[in-house]
C-alpha positions, 0 to 999 in steps of 0.5 A: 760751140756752146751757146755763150760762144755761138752768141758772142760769135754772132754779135761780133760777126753782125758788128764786122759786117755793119763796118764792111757795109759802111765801109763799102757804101763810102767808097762805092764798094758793091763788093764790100757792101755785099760781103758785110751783108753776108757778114751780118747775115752769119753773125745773126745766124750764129746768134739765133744757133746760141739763143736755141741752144740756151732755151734748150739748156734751160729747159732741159734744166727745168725738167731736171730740177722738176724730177729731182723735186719728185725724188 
């Protein structure tokens, strides 16, 4: 997945998962308060996965830009 993917992945995931969270702490659902645990846990992963692939982008943009200056 690109990093524009992966972030928007991980955003969705974390908000899924603070609604399953929520949902199991109101009705006592340990179950479903682990899984939004879980949930959110994945989407911050993914999002982390698409903030490193973007630095790497934009680094390995700069270094070109750089050697194309110097043709």
């Amino acid at each position: 997945m690109g990093s524009t993917t992966d972030k928007v992945s991980g955003v969705a995931n974390q908000a899924a998962g603070k609604v399953k969270e929520a949902a199991g702490k109101a009705t006592g659902s340990e179950k479903l308060q682990d899984e939004g645990l879980a949930q959110r846990a994945k989407g911050k992963g993914e999002k982390l996965a698409g903030d490193a692939k973007q630095a790497v982008k934009d680094a390995t943009n700069k270094v070109a830009d750089a050697a194309n200056k110097k043709l």
